[in-house]
Every structure is written in C-alpha cells, then in structure tokens.
N, C-alpha and C positions, 0 to 999 in steps of 0.2 A: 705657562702651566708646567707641572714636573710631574711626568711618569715614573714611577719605580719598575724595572722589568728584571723577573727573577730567573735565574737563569742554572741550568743543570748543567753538571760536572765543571764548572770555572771552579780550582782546586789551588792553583800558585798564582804567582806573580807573575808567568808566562801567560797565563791565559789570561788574568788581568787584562796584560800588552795586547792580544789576542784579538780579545773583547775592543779594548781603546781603539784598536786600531778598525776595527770595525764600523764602530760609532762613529767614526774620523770617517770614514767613508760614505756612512749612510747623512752626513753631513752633521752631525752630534762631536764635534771637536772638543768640546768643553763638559761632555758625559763624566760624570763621578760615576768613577768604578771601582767598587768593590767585589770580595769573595763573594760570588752567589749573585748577586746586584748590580745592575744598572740605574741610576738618577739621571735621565734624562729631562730636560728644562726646552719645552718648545713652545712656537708661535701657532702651528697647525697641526691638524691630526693625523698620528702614526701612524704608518704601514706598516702596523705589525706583522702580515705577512712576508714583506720584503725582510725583513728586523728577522725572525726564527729562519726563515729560507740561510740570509748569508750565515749565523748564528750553526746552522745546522751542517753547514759545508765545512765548519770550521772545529766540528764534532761536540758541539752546545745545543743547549734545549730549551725554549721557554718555556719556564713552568707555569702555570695559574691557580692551578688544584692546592686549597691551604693546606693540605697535611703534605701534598709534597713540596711545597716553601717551606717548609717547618722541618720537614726531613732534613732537607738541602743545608739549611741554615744550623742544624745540628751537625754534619759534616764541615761544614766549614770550619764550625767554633771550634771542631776536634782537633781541624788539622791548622788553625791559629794557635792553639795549646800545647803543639809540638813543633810547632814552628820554633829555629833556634834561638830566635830575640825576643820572644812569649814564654816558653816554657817558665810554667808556675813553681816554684817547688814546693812538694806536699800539695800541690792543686789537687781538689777534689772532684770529680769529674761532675758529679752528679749538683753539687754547690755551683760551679760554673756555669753550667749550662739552665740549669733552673732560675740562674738571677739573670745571664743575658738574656734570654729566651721569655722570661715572664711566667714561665709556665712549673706547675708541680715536675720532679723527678720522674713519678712513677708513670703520668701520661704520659709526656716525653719518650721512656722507656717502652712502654707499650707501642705506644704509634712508630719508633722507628724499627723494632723489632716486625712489627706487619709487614711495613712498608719496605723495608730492607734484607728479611731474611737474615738477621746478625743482628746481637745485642750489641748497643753502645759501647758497653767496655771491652767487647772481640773486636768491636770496628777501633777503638784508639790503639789498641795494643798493635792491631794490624800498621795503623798509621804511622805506630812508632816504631816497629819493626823495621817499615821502610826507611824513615827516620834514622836508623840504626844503620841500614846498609849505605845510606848516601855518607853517613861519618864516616864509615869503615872506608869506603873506598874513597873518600879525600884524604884520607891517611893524615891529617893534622891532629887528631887526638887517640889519645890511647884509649881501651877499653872501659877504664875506669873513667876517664874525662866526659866519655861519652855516655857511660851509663850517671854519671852527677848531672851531665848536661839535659837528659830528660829526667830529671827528678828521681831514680831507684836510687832506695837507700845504698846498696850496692852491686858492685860489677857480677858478683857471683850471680843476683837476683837477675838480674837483667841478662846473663849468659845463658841461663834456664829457661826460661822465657823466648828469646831468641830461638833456639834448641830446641823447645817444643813446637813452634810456629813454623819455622825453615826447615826441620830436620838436620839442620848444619850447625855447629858450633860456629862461632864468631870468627875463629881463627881460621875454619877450611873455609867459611863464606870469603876472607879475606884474601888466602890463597888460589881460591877458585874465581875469584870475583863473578859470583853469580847476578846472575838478572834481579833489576828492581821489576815492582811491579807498577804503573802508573798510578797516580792516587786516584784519579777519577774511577779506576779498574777493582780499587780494592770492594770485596763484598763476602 
C-alpha cells in the first residue's frame, strides 16, 4: 500500500535529508521524498502519531486540511522556481502554478492570501530576496549574474526591489553581510 504524507515547512534539500532520514528510522528506507511530501510504500498500518511526534521534534508538520496541502504545495512550487537549476526565465508566476497545481490563478490567489497573510507575488519576491542574499554572500557572481540568474530583465530592477524589501542596497547587504531569513520563516 503507499501513503502520501504532506508535510509543513520541508523548504530545501536539507529538510528533504531531514525528512529521509527520519523515514529511515521509523523503518521507511526507501520513502520517496519530496518538497512538501512523503511516498511512503507499506505492508501494515502507520503510526501516524509516531510519524508527526518525530516529524515535529524536527520542526515539520503533518498537514491533512486540503487548503493547507494546497497552501504548502504553492510554497514549494515558489521556492522550486527560484531555485538556482529551475529558475524559468520570463516564468510567469501565475502560468506556473495554475498548470502544476490544476487549479485557476485567481483561487489559488485567494486561498493563499487567507491562508497565509501575503500575496503570492510578496511571498516569491521574499523567496527571491533570500535567493539574492545567499548569491551575494557566495560571492561567485556579480550583481548583474545574479539578477539574470533569477530572471530580471535587469540588475538596476532587481537592486530596487532588494532596497525596497531589506532597506539595504545590495552593496551594504554585501558589506554587512546581514542575516538570511529561513525559508520556512518567510511570511
């Protein structure tokens, strides 16, 4: 039999690990883990208590309520879309998530603005902000590599943006090297 279990604030590929490694304990070795998701394949039935208990020590959530799987899986798709090996360019946020998702733009739009307290497009720009600080402070691309790298047409646009969201130009964020914020944190 295979369970899916949906799961709150699993954001990177650390928590992926996080997750696996979990599953690998509760005896689930061979658990398909994605963003947001667990596929687990069993012979008996879960202790899904046990499964949210360790889950929750490890600062994760099982969700079951459909609008917050729908929330969650909208966060994810965000932060797969500014991920550095995904970034679309020219991706359209609202195309994206309406064809992975199955669902119209504009419920999507409503339900995570409820649910979330922040529009879709405040929450990617956040995501890419972060996005922004983790380039800066690897210092392997310049401002401009890194604003082509998330899709703005240009570094000036993307230095605005930054500047509005941080209060910091790109250049003092880089001298100061200020705090990320965690992805699961942003809201």
């Amino acid at each position: 039999m295979k369970t899916v279990l949906h799961i709150k604030n699993m954001v990177c590929d650390r928590c992926k690990m996080m997750v696996g490694q979990t599953m690998a304990q509760l005896g689930f070795p061979d658990a398909q883990i994605d963003l947001g998701s667990v596929t687990l394949t069993h012979q008996v039935p879960l202790n899904i208590l046990k499964i949210a208990q360790l889950l929750e020590e490890k600062g994760f959530e099982l969700i079951s309520d459909s609008e917050a799987i729908l929330s969650e899986k909208i966060k994810t798709s965000l932060v797969e879309l500014v991920h550095p090996d995904s970034v679309q360019q020219d991706a359209n946020i609202s195309i994206v998530l309406s064809r992975k998702l199955y669902r119209d733009y504009s419920y999507l739009s409503k339900l995570f603005s409820r649910r979330e307290g922040i529009s879709i497009e405040k929450y990617a720009i956040k995501l890419k902000m972060e996005r922004v600080k983790e380039l800066v402070q690897m210092n392997q691309l310049n401002f401009t590599q890194i604003a082509y790298s998330l899709g703005y047409k240009s570094s000036s646009h993307l230095s605005r943006q930054f500047k509005s969201v941080t209060g910091l130009s790109m250049s003092e964020y880089k001298k100061g090297q200020n705090q990320r914020t965690s992805l699961d944190q942003i809201v």
